[in-house]
C-alpha positions as CSV (number, residue, x, y, z in Angstrom):
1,X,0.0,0.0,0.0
2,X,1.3,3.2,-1.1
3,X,0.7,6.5,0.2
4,X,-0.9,7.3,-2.5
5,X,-3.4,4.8,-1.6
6,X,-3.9,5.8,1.9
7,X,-4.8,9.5,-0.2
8,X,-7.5,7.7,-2.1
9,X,-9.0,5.6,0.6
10,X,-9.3,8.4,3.1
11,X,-11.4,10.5,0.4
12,X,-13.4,7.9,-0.1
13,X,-14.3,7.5,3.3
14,X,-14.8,11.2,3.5
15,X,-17.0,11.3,0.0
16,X,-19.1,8.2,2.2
17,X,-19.4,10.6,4.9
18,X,-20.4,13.8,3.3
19,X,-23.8,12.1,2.3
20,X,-25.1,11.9,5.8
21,X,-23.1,14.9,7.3
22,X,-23.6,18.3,5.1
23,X,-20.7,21.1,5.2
24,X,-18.3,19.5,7.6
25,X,-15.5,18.4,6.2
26,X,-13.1,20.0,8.3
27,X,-14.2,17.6,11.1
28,X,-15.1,14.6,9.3
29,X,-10.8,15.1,8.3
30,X,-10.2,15.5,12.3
31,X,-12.2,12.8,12.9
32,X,-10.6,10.5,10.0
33,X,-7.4,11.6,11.6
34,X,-7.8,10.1,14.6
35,X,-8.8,7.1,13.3
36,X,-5.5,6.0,11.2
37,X,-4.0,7.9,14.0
38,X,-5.5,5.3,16.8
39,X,-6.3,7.8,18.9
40,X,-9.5,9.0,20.4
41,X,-12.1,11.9,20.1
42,X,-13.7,14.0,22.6
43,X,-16.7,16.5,21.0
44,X,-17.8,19.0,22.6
45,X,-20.6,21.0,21.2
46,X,-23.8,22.0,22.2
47,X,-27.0,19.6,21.3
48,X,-28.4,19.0,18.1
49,X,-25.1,19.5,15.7
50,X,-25.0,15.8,14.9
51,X,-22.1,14.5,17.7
52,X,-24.1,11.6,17.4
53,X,-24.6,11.1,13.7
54,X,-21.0,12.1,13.0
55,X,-19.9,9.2,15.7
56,X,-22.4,6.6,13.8
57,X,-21.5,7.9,10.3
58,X,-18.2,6.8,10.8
59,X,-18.8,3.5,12.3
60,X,-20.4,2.3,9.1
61,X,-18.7,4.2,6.3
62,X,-15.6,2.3,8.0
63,X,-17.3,-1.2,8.4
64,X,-17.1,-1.2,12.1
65,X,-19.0,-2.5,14.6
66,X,-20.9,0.5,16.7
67,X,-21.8,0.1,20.3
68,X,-23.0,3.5,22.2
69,X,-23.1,3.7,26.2
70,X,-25.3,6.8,27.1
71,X,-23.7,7.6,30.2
72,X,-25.6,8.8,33.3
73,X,-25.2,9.1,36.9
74,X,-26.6,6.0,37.8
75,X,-24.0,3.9,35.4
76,X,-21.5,1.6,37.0
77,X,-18.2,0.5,35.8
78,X,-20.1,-2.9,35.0
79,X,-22.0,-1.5,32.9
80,X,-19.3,-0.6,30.4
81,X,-16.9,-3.3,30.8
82,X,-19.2,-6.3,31.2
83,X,-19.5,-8.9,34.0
84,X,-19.6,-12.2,35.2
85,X,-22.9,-13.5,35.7
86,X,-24.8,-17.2,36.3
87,X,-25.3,-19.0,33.1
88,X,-27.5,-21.3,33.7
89,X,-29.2,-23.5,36.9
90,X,-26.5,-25.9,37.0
91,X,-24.4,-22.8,38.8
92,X,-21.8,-21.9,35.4
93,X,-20.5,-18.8,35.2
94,X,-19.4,-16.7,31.9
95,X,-18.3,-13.3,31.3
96,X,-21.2,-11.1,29.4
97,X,-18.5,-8.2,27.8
98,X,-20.0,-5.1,28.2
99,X,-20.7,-2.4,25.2
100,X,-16.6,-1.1,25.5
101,X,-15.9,-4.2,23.5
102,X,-16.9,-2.8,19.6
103,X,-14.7,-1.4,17.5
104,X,-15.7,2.0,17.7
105,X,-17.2,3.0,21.0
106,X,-19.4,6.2,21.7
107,X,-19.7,7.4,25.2
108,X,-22.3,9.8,25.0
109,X,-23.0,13.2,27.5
110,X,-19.9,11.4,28.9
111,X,-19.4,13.6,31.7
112,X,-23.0,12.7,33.0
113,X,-21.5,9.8,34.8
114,X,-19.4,10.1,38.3
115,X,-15.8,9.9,38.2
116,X,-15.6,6.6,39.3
117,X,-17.6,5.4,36.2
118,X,-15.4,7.1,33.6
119,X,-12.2,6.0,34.7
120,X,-13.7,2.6,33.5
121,X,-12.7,3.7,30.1
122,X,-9.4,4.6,31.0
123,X,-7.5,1.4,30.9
124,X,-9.8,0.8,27.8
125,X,-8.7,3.7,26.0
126,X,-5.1,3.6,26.7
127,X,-4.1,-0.1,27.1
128,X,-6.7,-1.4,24.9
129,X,-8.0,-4.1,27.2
130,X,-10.4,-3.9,30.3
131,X,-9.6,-5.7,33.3
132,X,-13.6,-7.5,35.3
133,X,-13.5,-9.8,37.7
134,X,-9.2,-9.9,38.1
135,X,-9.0,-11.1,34.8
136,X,-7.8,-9.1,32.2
137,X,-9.2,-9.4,28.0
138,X,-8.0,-7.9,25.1
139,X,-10.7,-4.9,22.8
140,X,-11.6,-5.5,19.7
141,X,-9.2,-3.8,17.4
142,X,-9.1,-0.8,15.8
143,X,-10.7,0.6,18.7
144,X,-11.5,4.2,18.7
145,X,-13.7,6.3,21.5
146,X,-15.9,8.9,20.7
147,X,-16.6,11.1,23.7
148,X,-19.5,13.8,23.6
149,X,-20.3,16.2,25.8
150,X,-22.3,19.6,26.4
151,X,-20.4,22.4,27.3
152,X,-23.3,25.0,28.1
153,X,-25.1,22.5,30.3
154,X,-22.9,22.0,33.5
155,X,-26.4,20.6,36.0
156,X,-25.7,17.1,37.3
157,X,-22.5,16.7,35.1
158,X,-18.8,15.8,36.4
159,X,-15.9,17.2,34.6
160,X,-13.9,14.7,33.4
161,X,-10.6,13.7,34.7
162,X,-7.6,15.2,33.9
163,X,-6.1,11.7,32.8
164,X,-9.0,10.7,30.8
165,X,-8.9,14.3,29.2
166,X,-5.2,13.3,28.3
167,X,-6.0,10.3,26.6
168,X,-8.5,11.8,24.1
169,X,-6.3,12.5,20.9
170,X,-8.5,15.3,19.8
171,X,-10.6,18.0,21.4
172,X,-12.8,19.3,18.9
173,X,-16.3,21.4,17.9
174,X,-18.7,20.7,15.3
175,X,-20.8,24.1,15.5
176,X,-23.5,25.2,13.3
177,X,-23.9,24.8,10.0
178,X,-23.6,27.9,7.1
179,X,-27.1,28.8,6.2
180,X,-26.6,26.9,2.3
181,X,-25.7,23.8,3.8
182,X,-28.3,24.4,6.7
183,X,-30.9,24.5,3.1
184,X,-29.1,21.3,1.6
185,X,-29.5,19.5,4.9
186,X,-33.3,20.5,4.8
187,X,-33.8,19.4,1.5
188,X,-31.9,16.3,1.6
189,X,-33.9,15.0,4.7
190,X,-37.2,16.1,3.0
191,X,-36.1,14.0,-0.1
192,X,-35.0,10.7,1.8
193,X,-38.9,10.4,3.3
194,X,-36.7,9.3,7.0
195,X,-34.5,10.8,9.6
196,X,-31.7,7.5,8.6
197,X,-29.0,8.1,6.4
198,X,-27.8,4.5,5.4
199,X,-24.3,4.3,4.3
200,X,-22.2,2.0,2.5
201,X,-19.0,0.4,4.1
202,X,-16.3,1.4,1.8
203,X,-13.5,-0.4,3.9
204,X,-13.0,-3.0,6.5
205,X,-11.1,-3.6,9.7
206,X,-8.5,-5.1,8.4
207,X,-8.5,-2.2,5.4
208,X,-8.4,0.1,8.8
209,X,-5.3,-1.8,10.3
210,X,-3.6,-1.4,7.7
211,X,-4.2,2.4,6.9
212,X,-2.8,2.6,10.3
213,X,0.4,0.5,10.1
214,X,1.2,2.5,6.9
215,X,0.8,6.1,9.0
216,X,3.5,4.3,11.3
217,X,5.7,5.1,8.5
218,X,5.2,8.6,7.5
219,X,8.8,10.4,8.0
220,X,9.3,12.9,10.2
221,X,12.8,15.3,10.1
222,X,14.3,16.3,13.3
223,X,13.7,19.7,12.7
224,X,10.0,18.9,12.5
225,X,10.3,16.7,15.4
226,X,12.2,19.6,17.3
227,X,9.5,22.1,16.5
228,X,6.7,19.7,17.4
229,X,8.5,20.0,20.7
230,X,8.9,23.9,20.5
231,X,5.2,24.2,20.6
232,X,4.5,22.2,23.4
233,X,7.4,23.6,25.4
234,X,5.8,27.0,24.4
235,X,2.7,25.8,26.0
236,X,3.8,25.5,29.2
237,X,6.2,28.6,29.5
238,X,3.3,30.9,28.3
239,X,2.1,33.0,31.1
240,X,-1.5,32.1,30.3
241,X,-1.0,28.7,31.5
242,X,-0.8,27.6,35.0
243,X,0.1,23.8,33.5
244,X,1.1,23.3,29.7
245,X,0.8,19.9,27.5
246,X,2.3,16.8,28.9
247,X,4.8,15.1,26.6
248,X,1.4,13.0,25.6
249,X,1.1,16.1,24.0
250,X,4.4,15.7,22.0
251,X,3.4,12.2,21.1
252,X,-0.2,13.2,19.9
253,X,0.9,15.9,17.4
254,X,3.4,13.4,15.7
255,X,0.6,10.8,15.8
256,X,-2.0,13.3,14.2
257,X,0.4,14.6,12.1
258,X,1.7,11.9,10.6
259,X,-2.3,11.2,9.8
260,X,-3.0,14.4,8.3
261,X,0.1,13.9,5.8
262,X,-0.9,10.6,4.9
263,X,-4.7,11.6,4.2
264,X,-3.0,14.1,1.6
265,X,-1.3,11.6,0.4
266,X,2.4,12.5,1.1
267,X,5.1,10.3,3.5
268,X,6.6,12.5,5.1
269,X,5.3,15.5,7.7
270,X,5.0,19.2,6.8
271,X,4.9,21.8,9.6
272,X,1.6,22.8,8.1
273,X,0.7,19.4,8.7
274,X,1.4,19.9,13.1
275,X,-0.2,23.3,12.8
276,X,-3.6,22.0,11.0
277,X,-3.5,19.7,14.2
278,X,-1.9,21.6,16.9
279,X,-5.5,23.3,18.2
280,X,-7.8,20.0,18.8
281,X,-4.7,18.1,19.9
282,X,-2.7,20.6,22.7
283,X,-6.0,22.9,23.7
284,X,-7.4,20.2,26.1
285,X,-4.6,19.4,27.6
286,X,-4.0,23.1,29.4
287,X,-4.6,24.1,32.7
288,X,-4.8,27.9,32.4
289,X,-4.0,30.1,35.2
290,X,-7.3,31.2,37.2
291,X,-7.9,34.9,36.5
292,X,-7.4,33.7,32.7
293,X,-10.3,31.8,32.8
294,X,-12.2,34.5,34.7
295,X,-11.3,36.9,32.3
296,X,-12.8,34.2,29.3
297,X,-9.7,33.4,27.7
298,X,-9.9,29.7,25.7
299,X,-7.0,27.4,25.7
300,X,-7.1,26.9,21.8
301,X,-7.0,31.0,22.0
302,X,-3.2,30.0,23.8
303,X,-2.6,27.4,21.4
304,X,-3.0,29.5,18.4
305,X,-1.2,32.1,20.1
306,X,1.7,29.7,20.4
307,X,1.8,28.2,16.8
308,X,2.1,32.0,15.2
309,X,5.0,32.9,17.7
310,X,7.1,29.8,17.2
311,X,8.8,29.6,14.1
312,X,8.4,26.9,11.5
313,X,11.1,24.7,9.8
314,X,11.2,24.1,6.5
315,X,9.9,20.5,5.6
316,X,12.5,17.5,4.6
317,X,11.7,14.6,3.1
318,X,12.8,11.2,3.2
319,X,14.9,11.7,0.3
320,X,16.3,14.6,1.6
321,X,17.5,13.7,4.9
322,X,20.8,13.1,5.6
323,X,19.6,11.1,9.2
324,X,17.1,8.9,7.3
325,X,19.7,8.5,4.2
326,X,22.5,7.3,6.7
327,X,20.4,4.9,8.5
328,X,19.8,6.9,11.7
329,X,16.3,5.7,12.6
330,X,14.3,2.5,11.5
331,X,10.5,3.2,10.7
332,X,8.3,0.4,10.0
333,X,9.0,-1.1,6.1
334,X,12.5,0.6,5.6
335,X,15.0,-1.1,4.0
336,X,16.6,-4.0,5.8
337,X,20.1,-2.9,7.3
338,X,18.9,0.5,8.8
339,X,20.1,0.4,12.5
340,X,18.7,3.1,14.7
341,X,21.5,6.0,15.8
342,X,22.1,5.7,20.0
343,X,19.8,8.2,21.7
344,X,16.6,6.9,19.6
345,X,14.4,8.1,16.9
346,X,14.2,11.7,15.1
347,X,12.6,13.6,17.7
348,X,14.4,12.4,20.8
349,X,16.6,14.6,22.7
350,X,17.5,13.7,26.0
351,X,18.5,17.3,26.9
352,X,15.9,19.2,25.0
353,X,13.5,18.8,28.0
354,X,15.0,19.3,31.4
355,X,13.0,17.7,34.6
356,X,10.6,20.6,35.3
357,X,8.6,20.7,38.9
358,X,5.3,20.1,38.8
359,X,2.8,22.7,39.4
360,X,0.7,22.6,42.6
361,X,-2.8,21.3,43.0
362,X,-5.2,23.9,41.9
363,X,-8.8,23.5,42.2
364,X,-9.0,26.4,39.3
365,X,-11.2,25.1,35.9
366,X,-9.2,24.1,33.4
367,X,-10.4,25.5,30.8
């Protein structure tokens, strides 16, 4: 599979898309981003913009199977990871899995649910496996969480955890639509005579896997690498912020990066590439300081206050780079006889990010 190809099945599944969602193609993109990314989504938008639709859209455009928990404050853990329960009279026991095991999982008004109930998710979500009744089972795979929630309605909800919030990929909006595709929306629904929009699958799971192992081997320069880590360093030394991105941050804008490159069909990463991404990947992920917040300042205002004052590289490409021509690192499918340099991969630099103290509790909002 070439990159080329990932180009051409990525618009597909966009194309696919685009009949049931009208005028979003932005974050149909973000969303298809995370995906060959394996990462997660969290949207946050106010009712009735189509979180929903968007989440089941994707799940059969992409031929996977869809399993939606409506979370509310009465959920328990057990509820999303499964149980073990009697089986029959003669006093057998099975595990029932829960709805977390689908390939792509929708945790709707997902901060409706206590604490204790959406740190179910987290061992899902970053280790892939749930762990009921001490023993521990492998998710389907891919596996990809779709988070929604309602930012304007804040009665009876729970903000999430800070280390669930990490472990969403992307933050992002869907908003309202423009008033032509508003019309088209209209007059498509009026035409199909029902509220469903049935699509086709235009891939599989193992299509999916594969997508995936081939964004393992988009390149990425040091000087990209170094600027990924700019940003994020920026993040944190901005006075804004009482807390900046985590290196989780680091890690998701190469992942989402390296996405967004191989959806436009090219294998290596552009810093256009990290700035398309930088907003729904790092905004999440800042504590800002509290009279910020008072004064209504929004973390992806910080963010793209960051990307305009740190300056961008110029891209290099595979071809191009002597670190990559010399054998220096060893992506996924490279020729046999690279050997990695000592100190790791592009992008690693054990002195370009001294131990820093934490900051202290704060019980300020985050965002």
């Amino acid at each position: 599979m070439s990159h080329a190809d990932v180009q051409q099945a990525s618009d597909r599944l966009l194309a696919e898309l685009e009949r049931a969602i009208v005028g979003k193609r932005s974050v149909l993109e973000l969303m298809v981003t995370a995906m060959l990314a394996d990462g997660h989504i969290l949207l946050e938008d106010v009712p009735g913009v189509a979180k929903t639709a968007i989440a089941r859209a994707l799940a059969e455009a992409a031929g996977l199977h869809f399993s939606r928990i409506q979370f509310t404050p009465d959920l328990i853990p057990a509820d999303i990871t499964g149980a073990t329960v009697l089986a029959g009279s003669n006093g057998e026991v099975e595990f029932r899995p829960g709805p977390v095991f689908a390939n792509l999982v929708l945790g709707d008004e997902i901060n409706r649910a206590p604490p204790k109930t959406q740190s179910a998710l987290l061992e899902a979500m970053e280790e892939r496996q749930v762990t009921a009744d001490a023993t521990t089972r492998r998710l389907p795979r891919p596996f990809l969480v779709i988070g929604t929630q309602n930012p304007i309605e804040q009665e009876g909800t729970y903000p999430l955890p800070e280390a669930q919030l990490d472990r969403f990929l992307i933050r992002t909006g869907v908003g309202y639509p423009g008033r032509n595709n508003e019309v088209e929306m209209i007059m498509r629904r009026a035409a199909r005579g029902g509220d469903r929009v049935t699509l086709n699958p235009v891939m599989g799971r193992d299509d999916i896997a594969g997508l995936q192992r081939r964004v393992e081997e988009v390149h990425i320069s040091r000087p990209v690498a170094q600027y990924v880590v700019d940003l994020v360093d920026a993040t944190r030394a901005n006075s804004r912020t009482e807390a900046g991105a985590s290196p989780r941050g680091s890690l998701a804008l190469l992942k989402a990066g390296r996405a967004r490159a191989a959806i436009r069909g090219r294998s290596y990463v552009d810093p256009d590439d990290i700035k398309a991404v930088a907003g729904p990947c790092l905004a999440h992920r800042l504590l800002l300081q509290p009279d910020q917040w008072v004064r209504g300042v929004r973390s992806d205002q910080v963010v793209a206050e960051v990307v305009a004052q740190v300056p961008a590289p110029k891209a290099i490409e595979p071809s191009d780079d002597p670190e990559f021509a010399r054998g220096a690192w060893n992506p996924p499918g490279a020729p046999s006889g690279y050997t990695p340099a000592p100190g790791g991969p592009p992008g690693y630099h054990p002195q370009a990010m001294p131990p820093q103290s934490m900051p202290p509790p704060s019980m300020s909002p985050r965002r």
